[in-house]
ZAMARGU-4260 file (C-alpha; in steps of 0.2 Angstrom, whole numbers, plus 5000, padded with zeros to 4 digits):
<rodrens>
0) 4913/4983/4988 | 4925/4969/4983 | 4930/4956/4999 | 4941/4944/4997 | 4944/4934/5011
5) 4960/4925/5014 | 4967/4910/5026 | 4985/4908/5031 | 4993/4899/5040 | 5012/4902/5043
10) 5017/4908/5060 | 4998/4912/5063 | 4990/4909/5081 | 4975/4896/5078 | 4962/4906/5081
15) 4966/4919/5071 | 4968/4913/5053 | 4956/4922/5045 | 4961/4940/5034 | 4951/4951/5025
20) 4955/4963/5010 | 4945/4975/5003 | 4942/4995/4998 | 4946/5007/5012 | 4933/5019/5021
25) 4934/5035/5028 | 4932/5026/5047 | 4947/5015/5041 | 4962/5032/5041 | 4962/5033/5060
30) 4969/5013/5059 | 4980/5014/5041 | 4988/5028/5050 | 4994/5020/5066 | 5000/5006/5054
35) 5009/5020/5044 | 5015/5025/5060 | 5022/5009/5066 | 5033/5005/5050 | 5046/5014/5039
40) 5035/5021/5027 | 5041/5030/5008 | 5046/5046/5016 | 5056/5050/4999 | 5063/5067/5007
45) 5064/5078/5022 | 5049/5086/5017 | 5037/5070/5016 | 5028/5068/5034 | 5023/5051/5032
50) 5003/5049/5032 | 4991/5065/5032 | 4972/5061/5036 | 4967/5074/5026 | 4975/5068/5009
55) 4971/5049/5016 | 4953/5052/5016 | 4956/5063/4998 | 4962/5047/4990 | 4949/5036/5000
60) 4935/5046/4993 | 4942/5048/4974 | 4937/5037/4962 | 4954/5038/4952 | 4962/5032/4969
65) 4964/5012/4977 | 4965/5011/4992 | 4965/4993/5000 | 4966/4988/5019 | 4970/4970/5027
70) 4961/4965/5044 | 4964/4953/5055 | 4947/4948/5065 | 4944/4969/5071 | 4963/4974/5070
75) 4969/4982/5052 | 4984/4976/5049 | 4990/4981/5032 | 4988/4994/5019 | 4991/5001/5000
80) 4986/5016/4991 | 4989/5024/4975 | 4979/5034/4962 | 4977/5032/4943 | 4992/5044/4934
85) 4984/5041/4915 | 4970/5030/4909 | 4983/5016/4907 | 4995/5018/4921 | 4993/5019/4942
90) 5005/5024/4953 | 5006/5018/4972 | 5012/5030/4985 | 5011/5019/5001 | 5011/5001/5007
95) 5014/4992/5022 | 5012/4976/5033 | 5012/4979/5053 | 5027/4972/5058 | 5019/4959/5070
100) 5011/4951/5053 | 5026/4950/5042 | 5032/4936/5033 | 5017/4927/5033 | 5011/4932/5014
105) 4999/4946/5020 | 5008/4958/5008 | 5009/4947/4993 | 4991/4943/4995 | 4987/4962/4996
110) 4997/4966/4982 | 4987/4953/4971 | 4973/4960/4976 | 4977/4978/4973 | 4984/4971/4955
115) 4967/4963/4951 | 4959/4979/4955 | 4971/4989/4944 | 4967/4975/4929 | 4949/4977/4931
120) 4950/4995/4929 | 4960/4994/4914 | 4976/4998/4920 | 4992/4992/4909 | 5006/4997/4922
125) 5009/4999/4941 | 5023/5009/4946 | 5030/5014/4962 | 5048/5023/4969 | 5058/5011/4982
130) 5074/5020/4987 | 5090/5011/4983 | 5095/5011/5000 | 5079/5001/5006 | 5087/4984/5000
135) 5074/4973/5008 | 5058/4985/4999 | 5068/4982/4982 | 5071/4961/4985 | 5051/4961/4991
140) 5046/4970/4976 | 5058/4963/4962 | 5053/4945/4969 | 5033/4951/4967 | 5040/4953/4948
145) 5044/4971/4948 | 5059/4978/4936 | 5069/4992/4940 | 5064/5004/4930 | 5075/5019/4923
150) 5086/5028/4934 | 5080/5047/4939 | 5081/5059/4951 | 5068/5064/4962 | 5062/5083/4958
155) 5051/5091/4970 | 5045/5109/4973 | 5036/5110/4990 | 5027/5127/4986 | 5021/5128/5006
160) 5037/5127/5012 | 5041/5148/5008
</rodrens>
């Protein structure tokens, strides 16, 4: 399993410098969850719940998927996950910082890592839906180097929902 560790320092108490980065276990849904929990995650319609553990630990355990966490001494702070759509192109569903731990670079840090893990699988593209109307998601992400890419409109058939 790939570690990164990580040191920062902006608006970080002393003794708690130290962040960690690396491939998400089973044990870690309990935690990404109550992160999810704690911040507005991409609930793209009415229908979108937020996290579900059972699909978390599906994507945890799938090869196709990455899914990365932050820590903070014993406390997970941070998390992203997305799953591999074609042999060239990944798609991230979720990401998030706890709010306690923005604006510090924990999510820029997190998104390199994650984009060094798509590159060393082979991945051309990474693509992701912001709505228009989360204006500081679209600023974070155009300023990480993200374009807009073209305009469509979200489908969606929620076949359990009859």
């Amino acid at each position: 399993m790939k570690i990164k560790h990580l040191y920062l320092s902006a608006g970080i108490p002393s003794n708690n410098k130290l962040f960690i980065m690396r491939q998400a276990v089973a044990k870690d849904a309990p935690r990404i969850i109550s992160v999810a929990e704690g911040v507005e995650n991409f609930q793209m319609s009415e229908y979108s719940r937020g996290i579900d553990k059972e699909e978390l630990l599906f994507w945890i355990s799938n090869p196709s998927a990455i899914v990365v966490v932050v820590s903070s001494k014993s406390d997970l702070i941070g998390y992203g996950y997305g799953h591999c759509l074609s042999k060239k192109w990944f798609y991230f569903d979720e990401f998030a910082v706890s709010p306690d731990f923005r604006n510090m670079g924990v999510g820029k840090e997190m998104y390199k890592f994650l984009r060094e893990e798509c590159r060393a699988r082979g991945f051309h593209v990474i693509q992701g839906i912001v709505k228009e109307s989360q204006v500081d998601s679209l600023g974070y992400w155009t300023k990480l180097g993200f374009v807009h890419g073209s305009k469509c409109t979200w489908v969606e058939d929620w076949i359990d929902e009859e």
